[in-house]
N, C-alpha and C positions, 0 to 999 in steps of 0.2 A: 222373667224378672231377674233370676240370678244370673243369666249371662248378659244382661244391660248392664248390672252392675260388675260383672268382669271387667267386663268391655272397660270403663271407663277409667281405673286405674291404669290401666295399659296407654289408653292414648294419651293421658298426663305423664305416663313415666314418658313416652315417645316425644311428647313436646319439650317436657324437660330436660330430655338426653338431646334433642334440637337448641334449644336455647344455651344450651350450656355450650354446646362444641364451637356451635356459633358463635360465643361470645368468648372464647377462649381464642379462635380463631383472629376475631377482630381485637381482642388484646395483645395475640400474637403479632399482628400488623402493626398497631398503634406504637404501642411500648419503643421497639426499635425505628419506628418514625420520629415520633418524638427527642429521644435518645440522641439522630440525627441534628433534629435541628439544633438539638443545645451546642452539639458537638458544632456545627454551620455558627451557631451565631460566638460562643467562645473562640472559632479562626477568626472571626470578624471583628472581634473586640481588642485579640491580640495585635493585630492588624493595623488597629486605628486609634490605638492608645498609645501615652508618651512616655511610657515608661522605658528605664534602659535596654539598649539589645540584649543583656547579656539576661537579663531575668525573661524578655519576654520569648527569646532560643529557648531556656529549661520549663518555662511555664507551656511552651509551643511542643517539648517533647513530652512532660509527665499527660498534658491536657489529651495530646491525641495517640500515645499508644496507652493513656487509662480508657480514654474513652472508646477505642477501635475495640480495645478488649473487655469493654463492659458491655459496648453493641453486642460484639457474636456469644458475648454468654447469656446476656439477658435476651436474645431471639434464641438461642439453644435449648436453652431452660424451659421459656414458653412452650416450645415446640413439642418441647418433649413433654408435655401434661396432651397433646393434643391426641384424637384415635390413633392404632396404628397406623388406616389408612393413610389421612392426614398428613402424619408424622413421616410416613415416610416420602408423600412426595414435597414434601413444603421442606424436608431439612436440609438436601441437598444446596436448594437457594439460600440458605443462612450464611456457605460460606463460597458458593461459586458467585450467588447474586451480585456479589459488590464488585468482584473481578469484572463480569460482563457488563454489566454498568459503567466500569471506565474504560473497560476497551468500546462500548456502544460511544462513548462521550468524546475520549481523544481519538478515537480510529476510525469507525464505523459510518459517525457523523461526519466528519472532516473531509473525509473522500469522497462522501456525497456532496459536499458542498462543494470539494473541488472540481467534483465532475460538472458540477452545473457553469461552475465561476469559469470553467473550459471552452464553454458555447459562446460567452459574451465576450464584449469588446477588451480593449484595455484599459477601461475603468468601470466594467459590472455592470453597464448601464442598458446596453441592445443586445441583444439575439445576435449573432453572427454565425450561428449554425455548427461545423465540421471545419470552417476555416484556419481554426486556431489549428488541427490537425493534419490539414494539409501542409501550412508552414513546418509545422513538428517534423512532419515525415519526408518534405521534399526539401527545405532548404540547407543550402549550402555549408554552413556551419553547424547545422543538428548532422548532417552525414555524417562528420568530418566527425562528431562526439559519437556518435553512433560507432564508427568503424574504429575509433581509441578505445573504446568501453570493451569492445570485441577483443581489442589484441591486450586490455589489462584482463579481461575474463580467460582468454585462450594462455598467452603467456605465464600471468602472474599466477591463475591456478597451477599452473603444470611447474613450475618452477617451485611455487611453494609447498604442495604435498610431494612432488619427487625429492626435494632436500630434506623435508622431512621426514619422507620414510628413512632415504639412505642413512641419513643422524642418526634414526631412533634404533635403526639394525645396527650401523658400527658402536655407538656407544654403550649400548647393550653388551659389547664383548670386551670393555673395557672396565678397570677397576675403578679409575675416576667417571664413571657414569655419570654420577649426579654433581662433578663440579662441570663436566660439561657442557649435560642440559641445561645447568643454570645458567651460562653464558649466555648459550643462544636463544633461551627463552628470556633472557635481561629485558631488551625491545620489545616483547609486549607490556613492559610496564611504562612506556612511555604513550603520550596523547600523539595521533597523528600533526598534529602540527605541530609539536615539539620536535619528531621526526623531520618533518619539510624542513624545520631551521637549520638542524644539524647536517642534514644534506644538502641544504642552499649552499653551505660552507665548503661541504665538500667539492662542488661543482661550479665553483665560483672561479669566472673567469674574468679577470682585469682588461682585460686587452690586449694588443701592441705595443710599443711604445716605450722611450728610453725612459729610463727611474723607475717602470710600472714593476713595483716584483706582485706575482700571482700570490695568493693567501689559499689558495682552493687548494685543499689536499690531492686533487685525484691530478688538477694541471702542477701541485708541486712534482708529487714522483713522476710527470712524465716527460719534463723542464730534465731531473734527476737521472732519465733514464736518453739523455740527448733529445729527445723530440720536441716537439711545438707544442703550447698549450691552444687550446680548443676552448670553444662557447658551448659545452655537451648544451645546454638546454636551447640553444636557439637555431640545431638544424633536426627538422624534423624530416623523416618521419622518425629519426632516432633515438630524438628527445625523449621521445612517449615512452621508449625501452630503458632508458635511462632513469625514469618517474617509478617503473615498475621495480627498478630493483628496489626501490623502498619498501614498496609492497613485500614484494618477497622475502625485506629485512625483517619485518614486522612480522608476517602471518608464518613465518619455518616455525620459528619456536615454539607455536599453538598446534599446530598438526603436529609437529616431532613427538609433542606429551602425548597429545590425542591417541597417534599412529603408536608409543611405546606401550600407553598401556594395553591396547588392544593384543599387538604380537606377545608382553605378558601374561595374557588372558590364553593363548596356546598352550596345550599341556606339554610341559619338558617328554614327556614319554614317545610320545607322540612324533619328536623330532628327535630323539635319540632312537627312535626303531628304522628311521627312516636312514639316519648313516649309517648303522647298519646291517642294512640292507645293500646300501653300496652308494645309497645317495649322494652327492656331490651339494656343495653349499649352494652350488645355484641352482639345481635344482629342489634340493628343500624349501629356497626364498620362493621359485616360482610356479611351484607344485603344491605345497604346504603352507607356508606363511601369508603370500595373497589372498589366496583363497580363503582362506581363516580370517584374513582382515577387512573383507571387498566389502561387508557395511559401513565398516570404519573409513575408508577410503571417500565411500560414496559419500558421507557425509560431513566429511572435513572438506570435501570438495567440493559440494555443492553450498557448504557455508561461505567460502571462501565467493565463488560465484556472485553470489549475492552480496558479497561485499564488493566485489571488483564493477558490479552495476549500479552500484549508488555511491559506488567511490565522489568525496569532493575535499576533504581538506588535504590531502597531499598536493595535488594539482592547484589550488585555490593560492597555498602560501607558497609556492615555487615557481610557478610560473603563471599565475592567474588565468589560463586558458588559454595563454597568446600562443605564438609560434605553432600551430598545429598541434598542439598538446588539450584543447579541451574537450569535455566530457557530460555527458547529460545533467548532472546535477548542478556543473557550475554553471550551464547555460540556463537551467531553470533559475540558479541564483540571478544571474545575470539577467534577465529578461523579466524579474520581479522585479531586484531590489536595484536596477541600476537603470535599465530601461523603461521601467513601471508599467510592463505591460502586464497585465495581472493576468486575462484570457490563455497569451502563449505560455506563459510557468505555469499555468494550472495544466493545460493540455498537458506538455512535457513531464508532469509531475505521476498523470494518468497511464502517460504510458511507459514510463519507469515503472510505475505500479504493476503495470500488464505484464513487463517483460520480467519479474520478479516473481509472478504468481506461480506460471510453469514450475520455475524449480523449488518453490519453497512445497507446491501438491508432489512432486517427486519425490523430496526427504521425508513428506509425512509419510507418505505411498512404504519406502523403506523403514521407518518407524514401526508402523502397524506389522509387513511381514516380518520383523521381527521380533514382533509385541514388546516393542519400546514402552508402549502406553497403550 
């Protein structure tokens, strides 16, 4: 009799240490759903109410970073009353969950949809299978963007981290260092297409023709220098190397910083033992300073990469694609929004996709052995 009655305190404490976690659990869920919708339905009121821009911009920022940050405290807090078990696998989702929720929503989803909207026609309607693929890969003007994309990747990388490094080493032994790098780093603070305008300028060629004077600075100095002004962007295949030196206007100044502070990251000791030892400057550079830097290399280049394969607004405002200058992106543009084939810009979009994967697992791949993250 006295252990029936044991018993039974224990399985009431058991049930109520059950209902409790459990329902601390589902308040944990609830709370921050809730939380949500108000925060969904206040976007939606700012939204569709007529009040002025300027109130409903400040009521749009107090409203959603009060409320982004009353979300992860009020799930935080919960959490944290929940068991240790609990608590520790449910806290991590408090603040990864919302990240992966909108990469699942703009990324994840999107490229599933595109791979399907790949197979059908050019209005979403039939199956067409691998067709759309075949175009992609065999016709004439995807080559033609295919083999430009190659020589912006081969060129424009190797152009833009070799100027960088050389920058980041000579300016490094200079006193004006940092009035410099500010120069050459100016141009990334410009939009790629503000880029295209000011180089359309540059490369602007008028014609032949009596009265015509040229306004392109590159055909003024060469008018300047006795010679013939030139169409630089309308003979290919030269044009396309003409496009990249934008590129490489734009992306020196991002690896020069990248590539300086890494060779700052070498110890002075280090490179002062090594001249005296009897070392010569070029061999310190390609003995000592490479080798110190070949992460940093690997991954201003491979960023750079990846920009030179989904490159589109340099080519878009400068030459629109014509003359043998165009490029995977613009022809996806082109084949959505101008030929409306919705099937081949999905294809072409899948396999910019594919040819981006390779090197983006390569930078994580060096990330990790260096425990980046």
């Amino acid at each position: 009799m006295a252990q029936t009655v044991s018993r039974r305190p224990g399985s009431r404490g058991v049930l109520y240490w059950l209902l409790s976690n459990v329902g601390r659990l589902l308040i944990s869920l609830f709370v921050p759903a809730v939380t949500f919708v108000v925060l969904w339905q206040g976007f939606i009121f700012l939204r569709d109410n007529q009040a002025p821009k300027l109130v409903s911009v400040l009521v749009a920022i107090v409203w959603g970073v009060g409320g982004v940050a009353l979300l992860y405290f009020v799930s935080n807090w919960l959490i944290e009353k929940l068991p240790d078990l609990w608590r520790q696998r449910l806290q991590p989702f408090v603040f990864v969950g919302p990240g992966i929720a909108i990469l699942a929503w703009y990324l994840a989803i999107p490229t599933i949809r595109t791979f399907f909207l790949s197979l059908q026609d050019a209005v979403s309607r039939n199956y067409v299978g691998l067709e759309n693929y075949v175009f992609a890969l065999t016709d004439r003007v995807m080559l033609e963007a295919f083999r430009n994309n190659l020589l912006w990747m081969i060129f424009g990388t190797l152009l833009s981290v070799g100027l960088g490094l050389l920058i980041a080493v000579l300016a490094d032994r200079t006193p004006l260092e940092t009035v410099y790098k500010a120069i050459i780093f100016m141009p990334m603070a410009i939009s790629f297409v503000g880029a295209g305008v000011i180089w359309k300028f540059v490369y602007t060629y008028k014609g032949e023709g009596a009265g015509i004077a040229e306004i392109g600075l590159l055909n003024a100095i060469v008018l300047a220098l006795g010679g013939q002004s030139q169409p630089w962007l309308l003979q290919p295949p030269w044009n396309n190397f003409f496009l990249i030196i934008i590129m490489v206007w734009l992306q020196t100044g991002y690896s020069m910083v990248i590539i300086s502070s890494a060779i700052k990251g070498i110890p002075a000791e280090l490179l002062e033992a090594a001249r005296v030892d009897g070392a010569n400057e070029f061999q310190v550079f390609f003995n000592i300073i490479i080798p110190g830097i070949k992460g940093t290399l690997i991954t201003v280049s491979t960023t750079i990469i990846i920009f030179s394969l989904k490159l589109f607004d340099i080519v878009r405002v400068m030459t629109g694609g014509n003359n043998g200058t165009n490029v995977i992106a613009n022809e996806f543009y082109l084949q959505r929004f101008t030929y409306g084939h919705a099937g081949r810009a999905s294809a072409i979009a899948i396999i910019l996709l594919l040819a981006v994967i390779p090197v983006m697992i390569y930078n994580l791949r060096q990330f990790r052995e260096r425990k980046a993250f």
